[in-house]
Residue, then its C-alpha position, 0 to 999 in steps of 0.5 A: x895493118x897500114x891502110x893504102x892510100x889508093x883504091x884498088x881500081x886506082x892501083x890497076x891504073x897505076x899498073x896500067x899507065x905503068x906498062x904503057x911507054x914514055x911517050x904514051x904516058x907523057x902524051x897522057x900527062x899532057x893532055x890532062x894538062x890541057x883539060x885542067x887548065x881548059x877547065x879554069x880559063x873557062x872558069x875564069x872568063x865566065x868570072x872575068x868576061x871583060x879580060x882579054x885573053x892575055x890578062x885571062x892567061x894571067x889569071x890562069x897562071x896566079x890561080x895555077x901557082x897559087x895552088x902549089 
């Protein structure tokens, strides 16, 4: 027997965002976007609170690439 590598209430998720449409999904896609990469900036210029916030975009990029 092949175990599921989801939960079921991340399955009903799953089915959920399934049935919404395209621009609803992407508009989801998007603003989870926005809150991870608020999440480490905000990290970040508590690291690094002398970096301007262009040298602070930077950082977000290296740390987002570096996680691929």
């Amino acid at each position: 027997m092949q175990k599921s590598a989801f939960h079921s209430g991340e399955l009903e998720q799953i089915r959920l965002r399934a049935k919404l449409p395209p621009s609803k999904r992407i508009r989801a896609m998007l603003d989870a976007r926005e809150l991870a990469v608020g999440l480490i900036r905000g990290r970040l210029r508590r690291q690094y609170p002398h970096l301007s916030t262009n040298m602070l975009n930077l950082k977000v990029l290296e740390e987002i690439s570096r996680a691929r």
